[in-house]
TORKE-231506 format. One record per atom (N, C-alpha, C): x, y, z. Coordinates in steps of 0.1 Angstrom, whole numbers, plus 2048, in hexadecimal, padded with zeros to 3 digits. Layout:
BEGIN
XYZ/...
***
This chain:
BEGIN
60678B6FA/60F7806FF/61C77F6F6/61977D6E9/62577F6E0/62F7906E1/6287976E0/62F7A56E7/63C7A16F5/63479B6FF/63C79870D/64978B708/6437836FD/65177A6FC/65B7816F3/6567886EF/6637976E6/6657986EF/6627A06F9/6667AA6FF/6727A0708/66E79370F/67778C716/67F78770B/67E786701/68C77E6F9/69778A6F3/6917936F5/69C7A26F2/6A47A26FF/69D7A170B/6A17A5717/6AE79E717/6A678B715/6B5783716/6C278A709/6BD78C6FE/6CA78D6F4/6D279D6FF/6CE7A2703/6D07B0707/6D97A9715/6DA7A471A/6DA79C723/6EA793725/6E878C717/6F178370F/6FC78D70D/6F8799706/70279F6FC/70B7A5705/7027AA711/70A7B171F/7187AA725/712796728/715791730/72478D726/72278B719/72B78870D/73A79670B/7337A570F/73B7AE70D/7457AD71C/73D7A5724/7457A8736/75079F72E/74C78F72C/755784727/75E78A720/75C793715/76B79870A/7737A1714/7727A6722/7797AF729/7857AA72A/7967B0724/7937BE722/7947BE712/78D7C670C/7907C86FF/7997D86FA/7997DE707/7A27EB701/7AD7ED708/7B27FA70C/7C07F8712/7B87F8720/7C17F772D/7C27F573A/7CA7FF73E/7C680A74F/7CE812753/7CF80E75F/7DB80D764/7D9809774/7E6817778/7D981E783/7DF82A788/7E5829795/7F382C794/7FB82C79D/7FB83D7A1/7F48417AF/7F984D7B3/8048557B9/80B84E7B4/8198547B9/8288567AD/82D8597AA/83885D7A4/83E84C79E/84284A795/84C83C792/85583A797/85982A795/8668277A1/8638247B1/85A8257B4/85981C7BF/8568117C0/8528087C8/84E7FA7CB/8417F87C8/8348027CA/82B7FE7C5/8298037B0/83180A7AD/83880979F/834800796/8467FA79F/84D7F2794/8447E3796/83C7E17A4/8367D47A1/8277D579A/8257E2794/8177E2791/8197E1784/8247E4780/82B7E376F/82F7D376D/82D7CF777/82D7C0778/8227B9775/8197C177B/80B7B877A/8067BF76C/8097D1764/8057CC759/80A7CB74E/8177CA751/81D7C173F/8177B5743/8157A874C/80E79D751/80179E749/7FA7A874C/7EA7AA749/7EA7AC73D/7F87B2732/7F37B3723/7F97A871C/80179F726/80479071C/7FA78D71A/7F178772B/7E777D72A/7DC78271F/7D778F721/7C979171B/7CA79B708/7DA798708/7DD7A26FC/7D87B06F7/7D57B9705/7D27C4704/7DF7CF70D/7E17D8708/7E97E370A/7E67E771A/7F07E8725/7E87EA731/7F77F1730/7F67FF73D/7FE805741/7FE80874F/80780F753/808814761/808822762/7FF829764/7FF837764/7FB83E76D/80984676E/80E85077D/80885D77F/80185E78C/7F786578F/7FB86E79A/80787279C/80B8787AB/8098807AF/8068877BC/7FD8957C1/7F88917CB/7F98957D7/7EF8937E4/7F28887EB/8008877EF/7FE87F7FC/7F487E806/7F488480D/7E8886819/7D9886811/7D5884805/7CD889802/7CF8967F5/7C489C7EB/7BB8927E3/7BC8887DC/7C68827DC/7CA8757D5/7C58767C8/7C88837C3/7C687E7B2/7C48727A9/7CF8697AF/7CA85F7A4/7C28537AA/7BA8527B0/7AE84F7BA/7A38537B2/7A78607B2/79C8667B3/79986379D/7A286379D/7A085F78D/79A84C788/79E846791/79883D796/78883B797/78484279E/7798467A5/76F84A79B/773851791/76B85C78B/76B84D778/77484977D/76F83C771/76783276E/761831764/75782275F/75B81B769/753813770/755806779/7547F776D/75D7F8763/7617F2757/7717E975B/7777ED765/7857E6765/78A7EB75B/78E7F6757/7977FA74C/79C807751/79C80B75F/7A3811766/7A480A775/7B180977B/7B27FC786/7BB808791/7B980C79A/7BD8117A4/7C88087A5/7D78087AC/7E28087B3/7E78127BE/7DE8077D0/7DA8157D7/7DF8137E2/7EA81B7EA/7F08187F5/7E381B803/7E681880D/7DB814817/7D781E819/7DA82D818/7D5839818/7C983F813/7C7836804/7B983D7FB/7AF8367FE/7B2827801/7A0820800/79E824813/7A882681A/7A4829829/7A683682D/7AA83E826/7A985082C/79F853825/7A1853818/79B85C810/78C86180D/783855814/77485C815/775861826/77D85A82B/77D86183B/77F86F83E/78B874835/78E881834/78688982A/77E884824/76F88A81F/776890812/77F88780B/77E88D7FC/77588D7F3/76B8977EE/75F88C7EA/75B8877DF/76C8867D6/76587C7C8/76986E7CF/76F86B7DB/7708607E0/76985C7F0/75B8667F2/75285F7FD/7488617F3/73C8577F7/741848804/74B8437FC/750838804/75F8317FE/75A82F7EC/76182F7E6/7618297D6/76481A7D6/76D8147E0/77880E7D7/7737FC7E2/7737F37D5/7777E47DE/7867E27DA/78D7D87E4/7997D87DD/79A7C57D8/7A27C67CA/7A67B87C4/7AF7B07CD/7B57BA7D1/7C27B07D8/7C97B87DE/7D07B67E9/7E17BD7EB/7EA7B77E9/7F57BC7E2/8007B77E2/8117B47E8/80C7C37EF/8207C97F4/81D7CC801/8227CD809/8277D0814/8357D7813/8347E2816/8417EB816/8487E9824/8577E9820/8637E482B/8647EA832/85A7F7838/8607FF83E/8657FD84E/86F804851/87680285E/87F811867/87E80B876/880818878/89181387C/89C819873/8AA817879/8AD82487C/8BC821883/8C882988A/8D1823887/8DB82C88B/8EA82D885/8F1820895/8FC81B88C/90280E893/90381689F/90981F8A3/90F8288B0/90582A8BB/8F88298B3/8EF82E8BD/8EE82B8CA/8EC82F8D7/8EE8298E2/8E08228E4/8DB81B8DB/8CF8148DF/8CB80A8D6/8C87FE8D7/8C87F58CE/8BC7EA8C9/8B17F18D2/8A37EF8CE/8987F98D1/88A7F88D0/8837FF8D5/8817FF8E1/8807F98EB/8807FC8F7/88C8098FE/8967FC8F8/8A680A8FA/8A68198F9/8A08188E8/89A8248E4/89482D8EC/8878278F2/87B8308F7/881830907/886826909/89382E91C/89C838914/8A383990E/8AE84490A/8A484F907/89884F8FE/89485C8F8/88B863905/887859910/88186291B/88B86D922/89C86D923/8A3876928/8AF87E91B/8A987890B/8B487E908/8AE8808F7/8AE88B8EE/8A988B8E8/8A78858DA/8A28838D6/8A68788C8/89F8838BC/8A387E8B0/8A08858A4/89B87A89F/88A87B891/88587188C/88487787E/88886E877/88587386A/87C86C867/87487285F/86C86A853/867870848/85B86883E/85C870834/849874831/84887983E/83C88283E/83087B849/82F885850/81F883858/81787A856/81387B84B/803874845/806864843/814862841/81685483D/81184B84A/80D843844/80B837854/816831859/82182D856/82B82D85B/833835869/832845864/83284C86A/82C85187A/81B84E874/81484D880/81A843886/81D838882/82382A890/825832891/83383388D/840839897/83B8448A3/83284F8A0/82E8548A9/82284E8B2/81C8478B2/81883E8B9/81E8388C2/82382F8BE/8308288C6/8338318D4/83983B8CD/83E8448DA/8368438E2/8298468E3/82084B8E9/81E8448F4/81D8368ED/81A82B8F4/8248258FB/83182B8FB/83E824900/84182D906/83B83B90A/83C845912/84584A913/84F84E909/855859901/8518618F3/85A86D8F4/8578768E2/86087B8E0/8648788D3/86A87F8CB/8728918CE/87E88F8CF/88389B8D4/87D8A78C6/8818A48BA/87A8A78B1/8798A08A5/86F8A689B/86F89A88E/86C8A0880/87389E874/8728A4865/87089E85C/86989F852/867894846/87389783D/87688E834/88188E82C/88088A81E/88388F815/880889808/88A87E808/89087C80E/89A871809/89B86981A/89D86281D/8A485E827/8A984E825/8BA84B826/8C083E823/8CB84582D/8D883B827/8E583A832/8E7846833/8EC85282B/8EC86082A/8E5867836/8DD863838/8D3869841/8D9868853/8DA85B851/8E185585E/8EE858862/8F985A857/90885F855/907868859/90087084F/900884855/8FA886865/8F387B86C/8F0883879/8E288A876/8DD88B86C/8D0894868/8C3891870/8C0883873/8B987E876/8C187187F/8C2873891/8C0864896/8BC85A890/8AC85A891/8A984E890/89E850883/89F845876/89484A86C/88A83D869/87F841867/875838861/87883A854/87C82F84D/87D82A83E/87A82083C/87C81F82F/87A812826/88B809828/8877FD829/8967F582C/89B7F5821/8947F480F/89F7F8808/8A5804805/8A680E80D/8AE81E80A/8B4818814/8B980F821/8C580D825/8C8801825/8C77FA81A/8CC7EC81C/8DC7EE816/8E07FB810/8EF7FD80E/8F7800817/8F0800822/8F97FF830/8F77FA83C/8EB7EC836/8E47E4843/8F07E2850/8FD7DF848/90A7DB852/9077E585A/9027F385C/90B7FB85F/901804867/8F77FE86E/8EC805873/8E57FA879/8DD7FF884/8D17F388B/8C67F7887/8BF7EF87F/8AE7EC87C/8A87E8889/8A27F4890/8A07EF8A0/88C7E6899/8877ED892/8787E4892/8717E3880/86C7DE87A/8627E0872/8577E3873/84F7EB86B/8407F0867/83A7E785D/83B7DB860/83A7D4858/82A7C8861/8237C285A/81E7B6863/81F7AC862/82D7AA85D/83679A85C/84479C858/84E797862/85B79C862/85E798851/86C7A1852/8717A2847/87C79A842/87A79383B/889788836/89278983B/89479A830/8A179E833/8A87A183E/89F7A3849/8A47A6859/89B7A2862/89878D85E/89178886A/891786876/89C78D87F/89B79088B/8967A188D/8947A5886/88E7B588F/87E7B4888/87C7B589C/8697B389C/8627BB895/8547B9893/84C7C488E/8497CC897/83E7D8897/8397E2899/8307D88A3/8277D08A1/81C7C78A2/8237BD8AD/82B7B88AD/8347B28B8/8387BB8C2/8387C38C5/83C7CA8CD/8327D48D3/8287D98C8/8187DF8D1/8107DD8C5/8097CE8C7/7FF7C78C3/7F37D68BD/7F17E08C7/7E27E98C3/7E97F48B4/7F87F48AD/7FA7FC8A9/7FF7EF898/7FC7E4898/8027D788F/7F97D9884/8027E587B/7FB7E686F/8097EB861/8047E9857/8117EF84B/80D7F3846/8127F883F/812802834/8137F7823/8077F781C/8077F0815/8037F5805/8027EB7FE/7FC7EE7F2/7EF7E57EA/7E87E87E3/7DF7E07DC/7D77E27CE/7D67DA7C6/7C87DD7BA/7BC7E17C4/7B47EC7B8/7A87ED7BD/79C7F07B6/7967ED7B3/7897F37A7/77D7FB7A9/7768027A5/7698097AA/75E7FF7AC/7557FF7B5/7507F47BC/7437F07B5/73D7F47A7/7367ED79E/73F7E9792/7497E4797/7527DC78C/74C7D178C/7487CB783/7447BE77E/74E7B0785/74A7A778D/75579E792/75A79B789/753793779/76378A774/76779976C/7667A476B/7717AC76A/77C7A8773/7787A9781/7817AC78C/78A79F78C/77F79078C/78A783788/79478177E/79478B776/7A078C769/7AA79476B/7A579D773/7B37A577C/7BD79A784/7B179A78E/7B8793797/7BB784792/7B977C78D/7BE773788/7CD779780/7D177D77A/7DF786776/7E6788781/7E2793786/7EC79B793/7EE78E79F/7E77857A1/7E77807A9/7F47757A7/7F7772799/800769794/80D773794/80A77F78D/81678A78D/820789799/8167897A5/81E78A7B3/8237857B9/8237727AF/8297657B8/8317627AC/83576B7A4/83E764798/84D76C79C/857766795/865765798/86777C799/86277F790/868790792/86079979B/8547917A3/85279A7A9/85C7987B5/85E7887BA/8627837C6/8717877C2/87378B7B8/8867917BB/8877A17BE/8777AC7BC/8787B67C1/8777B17D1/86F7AB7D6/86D7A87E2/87D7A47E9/88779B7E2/8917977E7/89C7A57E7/8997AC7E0/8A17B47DD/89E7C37E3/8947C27EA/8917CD7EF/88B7CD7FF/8867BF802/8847C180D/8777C0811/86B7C4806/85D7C1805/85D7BB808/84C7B880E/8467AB80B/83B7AD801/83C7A27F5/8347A17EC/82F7937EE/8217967E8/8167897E8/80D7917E3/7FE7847E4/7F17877DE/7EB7837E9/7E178E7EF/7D778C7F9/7CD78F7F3/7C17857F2/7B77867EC/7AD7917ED/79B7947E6/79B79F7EB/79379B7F5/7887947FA/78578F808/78E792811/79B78D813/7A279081E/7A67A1821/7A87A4812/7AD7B2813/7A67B9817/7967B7814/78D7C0817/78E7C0829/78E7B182D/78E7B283D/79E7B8843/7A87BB83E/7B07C4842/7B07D183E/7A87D2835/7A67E0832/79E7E7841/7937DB842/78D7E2853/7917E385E/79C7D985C/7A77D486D/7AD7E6869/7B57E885D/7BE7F185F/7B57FF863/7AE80085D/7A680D862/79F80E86E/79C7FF878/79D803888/7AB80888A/7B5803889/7C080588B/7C4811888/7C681C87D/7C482887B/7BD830885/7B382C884/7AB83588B/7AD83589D/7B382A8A3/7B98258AE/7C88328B1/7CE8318A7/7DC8378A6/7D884A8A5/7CF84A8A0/7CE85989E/7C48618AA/7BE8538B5/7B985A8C0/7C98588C9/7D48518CD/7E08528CF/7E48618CC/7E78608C0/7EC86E8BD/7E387C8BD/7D587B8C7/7CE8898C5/7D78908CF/
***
């Protein structure tokens, strides 16, 4: 009997000491892996959330650039993936990794790895044309493109964005005379004639909004900056999805790990420098919890999978 109350009063200290080491989280540095190159939107607001994250908890947190694999293997996912479920590596993951990435059978990331903390961004993306154009929405569009041929730029296949856009056609019963991805696409693009019509981001042409029609957003809540041009989702309800961003962690992360994130990032995203990237670029920035996020993570992935029987 005395044996079994050792044995249960070790258990609790063992127990204690565990539940006391989660409490001191974080005690070392913090990585939150951004898979893409620096300087973009999901970047500069994740450098937001962690110089935020080493005021509050006085530990060293960075943003560290993981780029490689658009379409897939998503390197820095997969570095993600392959870490302690400790919160001391934090995914920053555009809607590609936690919803392609076990689909397309990468296999340090099936089954899925990942819950997500939050989303944050909504990228501005939009499909414009040049002021001249002889068409000045999408309907216009898709009557002119059935007899005359249009050029689409964008900046690659795989992106979901892109799918709209070919979607759309499908559904509006025109296509694309033809279409190229572009490492760059802003006014330049439009000037030179290179591309009709281009799927971008509204801040690579907000230096010549005067000077061009934003016929729609890819967005699923119009954009400040141009609250009269509808969404994607306004115009064909089965295709009303964006192209987003969010925190994410390996899915035996400890919750109050995950409540110390998200309690930070979540403040990061309603404080004065995120909402002036937002003002200044055209985003939409916020904090969607991860309950909700999780249930858009499953709306968007009918919806994927909806768009890519369209496009067989």
């Amino acid at each position: 009997m005395r044996s079994k109350r050792l044995l249960t009063a070790a258990m609790a200290l063992v127990a204690l000491g565990a539940g006391s080491a989660w409490a001191d989280y974080p005690e070392k540095p913090v990585n939150f892996i951004v898979p893409w190159p620096p300087g973009d939107l999901e970047d500069v607001l994740t450098r937001i959330i962690a110089e935020d994250f080493q005021k509050e908890y006085g530990v060293a947190a960075a943003v560290v650039n993981k780029p490689g694999g658009g379409g897939g293997p998503f390197p820095g996912a997969i570095e993600v993936a392959n870490a302690p479920a400790d919160g001391y590596t934090i995914g920053s993951f555009v809607i590609g990794v936690p919803v392609l990435g076990h689909q397309i059978d990468i296999p340090p990331l099936t089954p899925a790895k990942f819950d997500p903390l939050g989303i944050f961004l909504t990228y501005p993306f939009v499909i414009a044309t040049s002021a001249d154009a002889p068409y000045s929405s999408m309907a216009e569009l898709a009557a002119y493109a059935k007899d005359n041929e249009v050029t689409l730029g964008h900046f690659g296949d795989v992106l979901t964005p892109t799918q709209v856009t070919k979607a759309f056609a499908v559904n509006a019963g025109f296509t694309w005379g033809s279409d190229a991805a572009f490492d760059a696409l802003d006014c330049n693009t439009l000037a030179s004639g290179d591309a009709d019509v281009i799927n971008t981001t509204l801040q690579l042409v907000l230096p010549c909004l005067n000077d061009i029609k934003v016929l729609i957003s890819i967005t699923d809540e119009r954009i400040p900056l141009i609250p009269h041009t509808p969404t994607i989702g306004e115009l064909d309800p089965s295709l009303n999805i964006a192209l987003w961003n969010g925190l994410f962690v390996t899915k035996d992360t400890p919750q109050d790990v995950r409540d110390k994130i998200i309690a930070v990032a979540s403040k990061s995203m309603t404080s004065e420098r995120a909402q002036q990237v937002a003002k200044d670029t055209g985003a939409l920035v916020y904090w969607q919890g991860p309950e909700d996020s999780a249930a858009r993570i499953e709306k968007d992935s009918e919806t994927i999978a909806h768009i890519g029987e369209i496009l067989k």
